[in-house]
mmCIF file of the N, C-alpha and C atoms, coordinates in Angstrom:
data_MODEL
# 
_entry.id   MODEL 
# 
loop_
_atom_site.group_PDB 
_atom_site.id 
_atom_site.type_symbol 
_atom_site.label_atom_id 
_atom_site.label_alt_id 
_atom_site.label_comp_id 
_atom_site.label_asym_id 
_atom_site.label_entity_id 
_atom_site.label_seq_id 
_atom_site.pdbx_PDB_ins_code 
_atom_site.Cartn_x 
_atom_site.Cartn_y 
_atom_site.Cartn_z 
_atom_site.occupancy 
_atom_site.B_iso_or_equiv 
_atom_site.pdbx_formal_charge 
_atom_site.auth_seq_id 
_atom_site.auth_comp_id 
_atom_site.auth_asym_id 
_atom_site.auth_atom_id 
_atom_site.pdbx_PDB_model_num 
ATOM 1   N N  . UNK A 1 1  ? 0.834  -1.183  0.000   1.00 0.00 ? 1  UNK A N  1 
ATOM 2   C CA . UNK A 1 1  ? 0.000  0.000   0.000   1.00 0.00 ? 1  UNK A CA 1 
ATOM 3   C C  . UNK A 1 1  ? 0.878  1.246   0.000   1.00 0.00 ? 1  UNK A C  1 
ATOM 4   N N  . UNK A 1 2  ? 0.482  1.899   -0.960  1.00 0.00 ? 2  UNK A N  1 
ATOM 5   C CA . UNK A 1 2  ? 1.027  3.729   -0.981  1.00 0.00 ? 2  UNK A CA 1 
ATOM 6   C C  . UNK A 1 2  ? 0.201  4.861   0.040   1.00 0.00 ? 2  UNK A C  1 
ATOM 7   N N  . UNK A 1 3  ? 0.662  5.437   0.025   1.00 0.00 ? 3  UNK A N  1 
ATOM 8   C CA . UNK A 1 3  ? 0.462  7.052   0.496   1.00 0.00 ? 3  UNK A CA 1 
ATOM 9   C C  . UNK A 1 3  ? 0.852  8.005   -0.478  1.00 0.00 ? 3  UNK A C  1 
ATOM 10  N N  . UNK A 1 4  ? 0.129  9.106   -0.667  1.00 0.00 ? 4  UNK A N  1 
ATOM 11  C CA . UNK A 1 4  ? 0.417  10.288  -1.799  1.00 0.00 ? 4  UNK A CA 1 
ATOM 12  C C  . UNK A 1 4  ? 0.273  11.439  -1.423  1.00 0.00 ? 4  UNK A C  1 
ATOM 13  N N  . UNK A 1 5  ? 0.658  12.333  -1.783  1.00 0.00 ? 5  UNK A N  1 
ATOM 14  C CA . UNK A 1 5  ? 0.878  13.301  -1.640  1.00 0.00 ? 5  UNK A CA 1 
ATOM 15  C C  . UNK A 1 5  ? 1.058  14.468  -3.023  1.00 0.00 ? 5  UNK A C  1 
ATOM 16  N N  . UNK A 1 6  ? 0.132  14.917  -3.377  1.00 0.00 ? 6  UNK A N  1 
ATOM 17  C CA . UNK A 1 6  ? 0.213  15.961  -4.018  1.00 0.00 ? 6  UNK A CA 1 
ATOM 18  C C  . UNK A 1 6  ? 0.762  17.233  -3.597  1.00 0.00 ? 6  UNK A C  1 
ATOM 19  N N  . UNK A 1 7  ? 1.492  18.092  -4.190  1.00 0.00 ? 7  UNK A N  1 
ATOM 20  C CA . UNK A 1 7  ? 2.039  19.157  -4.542  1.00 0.00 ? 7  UNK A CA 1 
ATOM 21  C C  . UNK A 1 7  ? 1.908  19.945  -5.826  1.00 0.00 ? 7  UNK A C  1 
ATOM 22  N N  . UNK A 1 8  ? 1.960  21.799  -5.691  1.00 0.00 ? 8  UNK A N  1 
ATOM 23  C CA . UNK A 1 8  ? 1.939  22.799  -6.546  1.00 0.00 ? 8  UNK A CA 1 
ATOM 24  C C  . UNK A 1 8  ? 2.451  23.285  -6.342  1.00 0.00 ? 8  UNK A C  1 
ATOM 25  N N  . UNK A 1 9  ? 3.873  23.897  -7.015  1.00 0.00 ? 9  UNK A N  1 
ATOM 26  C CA . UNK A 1 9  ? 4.589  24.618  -7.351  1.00 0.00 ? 9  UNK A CA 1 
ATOM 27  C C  . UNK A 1 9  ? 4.026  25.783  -8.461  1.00 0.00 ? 9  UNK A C  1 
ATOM 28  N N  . UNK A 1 10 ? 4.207  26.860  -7.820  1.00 0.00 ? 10 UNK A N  1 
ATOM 29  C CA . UNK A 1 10 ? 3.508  27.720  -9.075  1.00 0.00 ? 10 UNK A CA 1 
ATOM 30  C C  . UNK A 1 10 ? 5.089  28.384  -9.733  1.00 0.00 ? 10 UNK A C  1 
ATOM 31  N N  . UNK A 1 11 ? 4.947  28.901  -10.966 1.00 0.00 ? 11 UNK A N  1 
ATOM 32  C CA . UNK A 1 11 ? 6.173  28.972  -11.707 1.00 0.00 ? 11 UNK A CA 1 
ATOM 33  C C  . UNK A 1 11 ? 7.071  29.862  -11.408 1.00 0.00 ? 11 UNK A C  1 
ATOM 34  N N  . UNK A 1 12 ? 6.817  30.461  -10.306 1.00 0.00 ? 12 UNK A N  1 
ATOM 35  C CA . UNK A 1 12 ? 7.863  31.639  -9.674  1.00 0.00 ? 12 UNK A CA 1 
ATOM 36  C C  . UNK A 1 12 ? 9.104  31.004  -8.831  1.00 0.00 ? 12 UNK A C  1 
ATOM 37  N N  . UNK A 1 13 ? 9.096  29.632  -8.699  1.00 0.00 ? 13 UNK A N  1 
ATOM 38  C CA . UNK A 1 13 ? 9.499  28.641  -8.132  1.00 0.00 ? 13 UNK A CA 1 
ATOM 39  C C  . UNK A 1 13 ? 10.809 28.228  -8.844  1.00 0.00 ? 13 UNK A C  1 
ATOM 40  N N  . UNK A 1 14 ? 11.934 28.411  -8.986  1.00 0.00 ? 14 UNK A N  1 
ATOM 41  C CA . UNK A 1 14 ? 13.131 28.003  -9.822  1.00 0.00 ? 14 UNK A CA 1 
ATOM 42  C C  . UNK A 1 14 ? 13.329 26.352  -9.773  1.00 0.00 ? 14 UNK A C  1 
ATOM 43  N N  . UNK A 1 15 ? 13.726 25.577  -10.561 1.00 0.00 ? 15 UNK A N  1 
ATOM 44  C CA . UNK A 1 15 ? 13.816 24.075  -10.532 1.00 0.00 ? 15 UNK A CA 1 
ATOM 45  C C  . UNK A 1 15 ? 15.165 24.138  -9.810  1.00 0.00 ? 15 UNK A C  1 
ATOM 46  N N  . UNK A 1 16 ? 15.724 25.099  -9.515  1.00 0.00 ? 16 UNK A N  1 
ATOM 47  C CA . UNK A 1 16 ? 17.009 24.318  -8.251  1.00 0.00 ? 16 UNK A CA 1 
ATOM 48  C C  . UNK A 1 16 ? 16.117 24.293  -6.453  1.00 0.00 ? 16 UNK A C  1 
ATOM 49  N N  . UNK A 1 17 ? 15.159 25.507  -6.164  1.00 0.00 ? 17 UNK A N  1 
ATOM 50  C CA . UNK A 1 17 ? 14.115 25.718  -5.392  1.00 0.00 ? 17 UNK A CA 1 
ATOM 51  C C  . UNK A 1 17 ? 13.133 24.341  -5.062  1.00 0.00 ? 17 UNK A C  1 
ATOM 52  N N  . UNK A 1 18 ? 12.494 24.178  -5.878  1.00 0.00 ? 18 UNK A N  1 
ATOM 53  C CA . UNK A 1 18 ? 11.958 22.816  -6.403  1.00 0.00 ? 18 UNK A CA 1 
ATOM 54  C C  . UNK A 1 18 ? 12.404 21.758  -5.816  1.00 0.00 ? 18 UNK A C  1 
ATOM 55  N N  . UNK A 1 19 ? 13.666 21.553  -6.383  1.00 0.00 ? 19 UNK A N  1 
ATOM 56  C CA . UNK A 1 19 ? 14.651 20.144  -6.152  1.00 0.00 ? 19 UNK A CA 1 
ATOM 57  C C  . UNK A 1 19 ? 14.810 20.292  -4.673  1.00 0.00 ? 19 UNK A C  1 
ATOM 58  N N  . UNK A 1 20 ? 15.465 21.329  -4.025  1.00 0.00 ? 20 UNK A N  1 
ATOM 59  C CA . UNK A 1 20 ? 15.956 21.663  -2.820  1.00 0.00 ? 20 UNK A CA 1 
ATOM 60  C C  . UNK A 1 20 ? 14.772 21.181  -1.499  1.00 0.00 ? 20 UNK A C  1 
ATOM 61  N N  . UNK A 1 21 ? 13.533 21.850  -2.333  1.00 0.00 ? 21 UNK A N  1 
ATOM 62  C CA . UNK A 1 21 ? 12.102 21.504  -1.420  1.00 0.00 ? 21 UNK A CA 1 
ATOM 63  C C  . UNK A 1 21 ? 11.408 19.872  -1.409  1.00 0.00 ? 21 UNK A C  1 
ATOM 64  N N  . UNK A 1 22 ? 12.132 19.458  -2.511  1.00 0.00 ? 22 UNK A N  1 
ATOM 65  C CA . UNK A 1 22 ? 11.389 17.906  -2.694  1.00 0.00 ? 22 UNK A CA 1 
ATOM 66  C C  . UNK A 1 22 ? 12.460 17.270  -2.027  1.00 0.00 ? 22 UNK A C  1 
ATOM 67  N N  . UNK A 1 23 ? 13.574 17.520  -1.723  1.00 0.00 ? 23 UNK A N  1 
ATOM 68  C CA . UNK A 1 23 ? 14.877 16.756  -1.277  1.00 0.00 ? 23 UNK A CA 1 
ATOM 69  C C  . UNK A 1 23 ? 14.668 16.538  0.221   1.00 0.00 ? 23 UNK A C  1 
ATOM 70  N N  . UNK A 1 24 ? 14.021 18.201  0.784   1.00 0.00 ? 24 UNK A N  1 
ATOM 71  C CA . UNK A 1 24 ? 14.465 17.989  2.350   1.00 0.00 ? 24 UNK A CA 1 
ATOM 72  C C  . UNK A 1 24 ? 12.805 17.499  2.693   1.00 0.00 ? 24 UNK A C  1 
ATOM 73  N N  . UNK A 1 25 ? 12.275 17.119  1.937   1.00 0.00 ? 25 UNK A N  1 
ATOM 74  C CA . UNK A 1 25 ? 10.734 16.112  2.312   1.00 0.00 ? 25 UNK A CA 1 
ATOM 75  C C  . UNK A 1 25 ? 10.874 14.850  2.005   1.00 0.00 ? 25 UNK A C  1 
ATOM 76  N N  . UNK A 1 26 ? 11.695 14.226  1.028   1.00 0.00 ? 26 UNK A N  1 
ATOM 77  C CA . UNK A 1 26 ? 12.095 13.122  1.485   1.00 0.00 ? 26 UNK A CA 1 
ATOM 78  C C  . UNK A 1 26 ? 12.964 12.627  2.025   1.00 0.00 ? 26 UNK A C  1 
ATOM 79  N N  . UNK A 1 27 ? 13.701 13.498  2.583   1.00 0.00 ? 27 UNK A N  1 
ATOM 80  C CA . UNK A 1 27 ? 14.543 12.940  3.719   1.00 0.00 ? 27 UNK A CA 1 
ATOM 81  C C  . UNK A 1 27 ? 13.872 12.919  5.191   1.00 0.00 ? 27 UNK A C  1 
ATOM 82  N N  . UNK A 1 28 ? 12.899 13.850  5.188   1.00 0.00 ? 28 UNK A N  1 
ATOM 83  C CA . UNK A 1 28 ? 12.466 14.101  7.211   1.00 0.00 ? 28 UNK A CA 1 
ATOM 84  C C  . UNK A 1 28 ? 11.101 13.554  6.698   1.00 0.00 ? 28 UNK A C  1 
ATOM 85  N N  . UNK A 1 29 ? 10.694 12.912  5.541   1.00 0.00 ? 29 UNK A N  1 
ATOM 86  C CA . UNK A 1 29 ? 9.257  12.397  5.725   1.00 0.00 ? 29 UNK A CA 1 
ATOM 87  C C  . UNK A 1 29 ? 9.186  10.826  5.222   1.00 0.00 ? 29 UNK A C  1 
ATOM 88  N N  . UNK A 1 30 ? 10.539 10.808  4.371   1.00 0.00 ? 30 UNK A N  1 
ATOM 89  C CA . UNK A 1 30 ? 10.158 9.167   3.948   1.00 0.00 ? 30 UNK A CA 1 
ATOM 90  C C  . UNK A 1 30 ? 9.435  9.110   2.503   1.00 0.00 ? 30 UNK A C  1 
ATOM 91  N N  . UNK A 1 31 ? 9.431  10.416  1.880   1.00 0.00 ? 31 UNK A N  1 
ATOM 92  C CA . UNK A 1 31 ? 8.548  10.663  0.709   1.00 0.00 ? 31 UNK A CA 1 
ATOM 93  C C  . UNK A 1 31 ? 9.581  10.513  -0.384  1.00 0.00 ? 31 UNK A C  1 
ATOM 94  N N  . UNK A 1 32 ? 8.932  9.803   -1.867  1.00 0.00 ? 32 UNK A N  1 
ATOM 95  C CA . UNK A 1 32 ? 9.650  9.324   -2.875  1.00 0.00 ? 32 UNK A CA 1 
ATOM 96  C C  . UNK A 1 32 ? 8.829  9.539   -4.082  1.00 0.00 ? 32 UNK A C  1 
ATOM 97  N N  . UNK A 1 33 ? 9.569  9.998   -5.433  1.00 0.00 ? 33 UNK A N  1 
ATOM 98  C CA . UNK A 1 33 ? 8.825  11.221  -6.126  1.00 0.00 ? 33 UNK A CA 1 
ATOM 99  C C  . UNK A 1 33 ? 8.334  10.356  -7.100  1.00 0.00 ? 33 UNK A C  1 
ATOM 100 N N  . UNK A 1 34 ? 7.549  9.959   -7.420  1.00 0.00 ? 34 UNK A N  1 
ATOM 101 C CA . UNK A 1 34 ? 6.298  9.157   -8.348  1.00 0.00 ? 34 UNK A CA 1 
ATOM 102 C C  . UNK A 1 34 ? 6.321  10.207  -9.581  1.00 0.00 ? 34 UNK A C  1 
ATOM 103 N N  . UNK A 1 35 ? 5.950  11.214  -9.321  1.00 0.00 ? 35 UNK A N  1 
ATOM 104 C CA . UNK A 1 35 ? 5.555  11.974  -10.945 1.00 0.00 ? 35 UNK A CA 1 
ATOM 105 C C  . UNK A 1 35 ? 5.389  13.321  -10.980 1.00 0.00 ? 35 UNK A C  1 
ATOM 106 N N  . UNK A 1 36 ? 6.044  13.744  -11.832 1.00 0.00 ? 36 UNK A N  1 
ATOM 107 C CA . UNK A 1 36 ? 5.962  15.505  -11.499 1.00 0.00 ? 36 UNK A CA 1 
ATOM 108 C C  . UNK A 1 36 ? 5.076  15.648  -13.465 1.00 0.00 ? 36 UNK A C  1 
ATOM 109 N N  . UNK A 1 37 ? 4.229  16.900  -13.249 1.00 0.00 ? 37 UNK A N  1 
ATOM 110 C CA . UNK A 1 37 ? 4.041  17.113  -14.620 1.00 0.00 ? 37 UNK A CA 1 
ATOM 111 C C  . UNK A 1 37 ? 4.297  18.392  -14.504 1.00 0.00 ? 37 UNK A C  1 
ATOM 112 N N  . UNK A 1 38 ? 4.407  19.362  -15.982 1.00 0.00 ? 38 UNK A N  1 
ATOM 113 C CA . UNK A 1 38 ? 4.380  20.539  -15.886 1.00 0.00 ? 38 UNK A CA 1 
ATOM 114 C C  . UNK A 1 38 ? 3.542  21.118  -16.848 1.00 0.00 ? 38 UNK A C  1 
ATOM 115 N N  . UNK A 1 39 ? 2.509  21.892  -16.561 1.00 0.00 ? 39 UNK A N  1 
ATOM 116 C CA . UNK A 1 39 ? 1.634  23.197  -17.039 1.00 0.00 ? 39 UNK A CA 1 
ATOM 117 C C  . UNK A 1 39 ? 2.075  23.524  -18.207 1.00 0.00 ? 39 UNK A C  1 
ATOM 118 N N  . UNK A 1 40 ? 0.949  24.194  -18.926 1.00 0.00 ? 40 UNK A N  1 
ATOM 119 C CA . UNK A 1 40 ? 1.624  25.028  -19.972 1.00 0.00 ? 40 UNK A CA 1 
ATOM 120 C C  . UNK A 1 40 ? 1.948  26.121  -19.606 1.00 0.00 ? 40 UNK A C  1 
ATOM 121 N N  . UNK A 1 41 ? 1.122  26.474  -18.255 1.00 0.00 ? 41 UNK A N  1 
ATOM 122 C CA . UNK A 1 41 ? 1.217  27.839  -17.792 1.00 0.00 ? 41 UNK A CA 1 
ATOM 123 C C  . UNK A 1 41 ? 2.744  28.003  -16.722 1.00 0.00 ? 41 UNK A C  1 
ATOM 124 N N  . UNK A 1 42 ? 3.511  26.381  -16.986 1.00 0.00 ? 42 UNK A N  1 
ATOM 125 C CA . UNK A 1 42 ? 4.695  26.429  -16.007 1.00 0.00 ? 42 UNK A CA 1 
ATOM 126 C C  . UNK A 1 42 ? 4.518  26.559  -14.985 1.00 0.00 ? 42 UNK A C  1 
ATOM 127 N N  . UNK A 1 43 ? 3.462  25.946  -13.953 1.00 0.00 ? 43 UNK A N  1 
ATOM 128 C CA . UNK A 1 43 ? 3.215  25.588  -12.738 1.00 0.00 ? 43 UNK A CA 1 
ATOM 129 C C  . UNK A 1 43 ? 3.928  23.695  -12.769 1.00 0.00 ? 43 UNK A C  1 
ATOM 130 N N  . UNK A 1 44 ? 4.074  23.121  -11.719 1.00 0.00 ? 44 UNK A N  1 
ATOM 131 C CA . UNK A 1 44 ? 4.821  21.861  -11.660 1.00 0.00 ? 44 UNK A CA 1 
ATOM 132 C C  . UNK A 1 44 ? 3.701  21.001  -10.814 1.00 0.00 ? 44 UNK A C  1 
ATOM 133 N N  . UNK A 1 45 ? 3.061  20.198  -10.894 1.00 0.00 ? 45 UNK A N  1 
ATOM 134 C CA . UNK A 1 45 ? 1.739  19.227  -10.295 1.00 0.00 ? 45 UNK A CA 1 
ATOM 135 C C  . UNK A 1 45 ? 3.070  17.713  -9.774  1.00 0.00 ? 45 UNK A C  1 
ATOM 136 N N  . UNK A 1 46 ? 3.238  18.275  -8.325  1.00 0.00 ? 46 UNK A N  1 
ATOM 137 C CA . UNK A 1 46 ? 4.668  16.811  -8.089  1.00 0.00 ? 46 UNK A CA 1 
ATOM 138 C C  . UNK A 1 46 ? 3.453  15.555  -7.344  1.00 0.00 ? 46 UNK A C  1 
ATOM 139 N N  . UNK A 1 47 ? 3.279  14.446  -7.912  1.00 0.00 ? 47 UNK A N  1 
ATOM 140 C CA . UNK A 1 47 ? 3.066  13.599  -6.800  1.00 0.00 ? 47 UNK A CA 1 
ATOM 141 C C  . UNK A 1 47 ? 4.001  12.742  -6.161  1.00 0.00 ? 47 UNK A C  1 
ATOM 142 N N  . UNK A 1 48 ? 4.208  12.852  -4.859  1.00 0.00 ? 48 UNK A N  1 
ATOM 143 C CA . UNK A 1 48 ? 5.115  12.023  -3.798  1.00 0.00 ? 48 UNK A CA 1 
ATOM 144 C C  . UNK A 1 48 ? 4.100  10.843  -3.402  1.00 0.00 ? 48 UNK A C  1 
ATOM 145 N N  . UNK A 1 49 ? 5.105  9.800   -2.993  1.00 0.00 ? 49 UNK A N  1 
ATOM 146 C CA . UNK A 1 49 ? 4.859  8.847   -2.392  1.00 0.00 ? 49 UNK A CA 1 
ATOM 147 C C  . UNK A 1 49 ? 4.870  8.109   -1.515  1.00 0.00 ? 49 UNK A C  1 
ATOM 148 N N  . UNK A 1 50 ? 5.026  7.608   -0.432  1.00 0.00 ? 50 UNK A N  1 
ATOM 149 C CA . UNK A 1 50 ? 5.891  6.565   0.611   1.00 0.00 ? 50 UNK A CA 1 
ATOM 150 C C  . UNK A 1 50 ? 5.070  5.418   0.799   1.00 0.00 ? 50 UNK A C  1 
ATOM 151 N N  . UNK A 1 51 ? 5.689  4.364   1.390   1.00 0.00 ? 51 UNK A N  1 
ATOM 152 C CA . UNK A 1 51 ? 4.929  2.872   1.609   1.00 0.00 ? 51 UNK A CA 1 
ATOM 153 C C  . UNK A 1 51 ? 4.322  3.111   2.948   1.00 0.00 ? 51 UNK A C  1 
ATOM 154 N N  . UNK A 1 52 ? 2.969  2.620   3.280   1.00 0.00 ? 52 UNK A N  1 
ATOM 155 C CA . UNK A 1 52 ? 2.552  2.193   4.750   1.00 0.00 ? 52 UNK A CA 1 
ATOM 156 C C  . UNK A 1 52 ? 3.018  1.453   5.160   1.00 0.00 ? 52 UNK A C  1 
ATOM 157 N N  . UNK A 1 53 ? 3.272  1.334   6.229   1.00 0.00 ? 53 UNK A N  1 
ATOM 158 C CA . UNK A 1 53 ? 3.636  0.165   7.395   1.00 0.00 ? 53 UNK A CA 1 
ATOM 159 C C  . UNK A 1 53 ? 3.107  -0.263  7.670   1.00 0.00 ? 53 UNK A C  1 
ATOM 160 N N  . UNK A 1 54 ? 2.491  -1.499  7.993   1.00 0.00 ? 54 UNK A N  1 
ATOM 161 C CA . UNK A 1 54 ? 1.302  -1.382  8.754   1.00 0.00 ? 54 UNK A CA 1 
ATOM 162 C C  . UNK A 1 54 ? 1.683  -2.677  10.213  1.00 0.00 ? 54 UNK A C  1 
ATOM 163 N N  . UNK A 1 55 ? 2.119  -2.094  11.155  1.00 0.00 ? 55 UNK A N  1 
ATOM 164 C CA . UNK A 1 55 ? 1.776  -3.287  12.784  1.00 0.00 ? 55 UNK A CA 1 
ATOM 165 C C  . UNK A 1 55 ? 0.842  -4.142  12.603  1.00 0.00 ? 55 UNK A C  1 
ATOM 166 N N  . UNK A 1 56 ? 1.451  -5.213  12.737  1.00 0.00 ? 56 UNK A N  1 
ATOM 167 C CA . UNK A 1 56 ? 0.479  -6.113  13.405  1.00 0.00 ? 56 UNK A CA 1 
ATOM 168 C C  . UNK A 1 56 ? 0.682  -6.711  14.633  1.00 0.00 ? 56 UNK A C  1 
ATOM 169 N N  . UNK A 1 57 ? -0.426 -6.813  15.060  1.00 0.00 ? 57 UNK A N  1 
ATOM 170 C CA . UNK A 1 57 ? -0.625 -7.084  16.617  1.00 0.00 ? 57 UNK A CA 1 
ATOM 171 C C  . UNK A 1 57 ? -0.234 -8.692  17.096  1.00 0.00 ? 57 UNK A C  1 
ATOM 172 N N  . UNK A 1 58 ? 0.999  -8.824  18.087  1.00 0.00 ? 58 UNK A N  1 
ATOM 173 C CA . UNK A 1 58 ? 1.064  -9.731  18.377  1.00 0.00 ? 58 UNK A CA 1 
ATOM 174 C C  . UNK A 1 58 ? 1.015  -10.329 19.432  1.00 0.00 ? 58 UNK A C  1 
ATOM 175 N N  . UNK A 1 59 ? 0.205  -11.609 19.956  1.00 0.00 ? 59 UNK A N  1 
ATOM 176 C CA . UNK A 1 59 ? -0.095 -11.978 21.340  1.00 0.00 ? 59 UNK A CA 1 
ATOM 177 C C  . UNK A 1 59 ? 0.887  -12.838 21.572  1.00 0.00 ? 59 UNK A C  1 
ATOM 178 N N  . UNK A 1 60 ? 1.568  -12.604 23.274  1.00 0.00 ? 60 UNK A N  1 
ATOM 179 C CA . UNK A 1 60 ? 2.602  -13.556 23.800  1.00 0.00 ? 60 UNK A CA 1 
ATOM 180 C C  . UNK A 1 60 ? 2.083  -14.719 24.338  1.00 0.00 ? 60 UNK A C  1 
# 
């Protein structure tokens, strides 16, 4: 199972800005970049990703 995360970058946003902002979210969140598109109007639509974990409960 995934988790997602959408993001908008609107185009005032430089692609070194960009990179810098998607870098330090997957490092302190565990997030991994699935798909970025870009606008005609040069806005950036990023979807992130990470795996669930999921516990399971165990009796001693």
């Amino acid at each position: 199972m995934w988790e997602y995360d959408k993001v908008i970058f609107s185009r005032e946003f430089s692609r070194n800005i960009v990179t810098k902002l998607l870098v330090e979210r997957a490092e302190h969140g565990g997030w991994e970049l699935d798909r970025v598109r870009i606008a005609a109007d040069g806005t950036r639509r990023v979807t992130l990703r990470r795996k669930i974990i999921r516990q399971r409960l165990t009796l001693l």
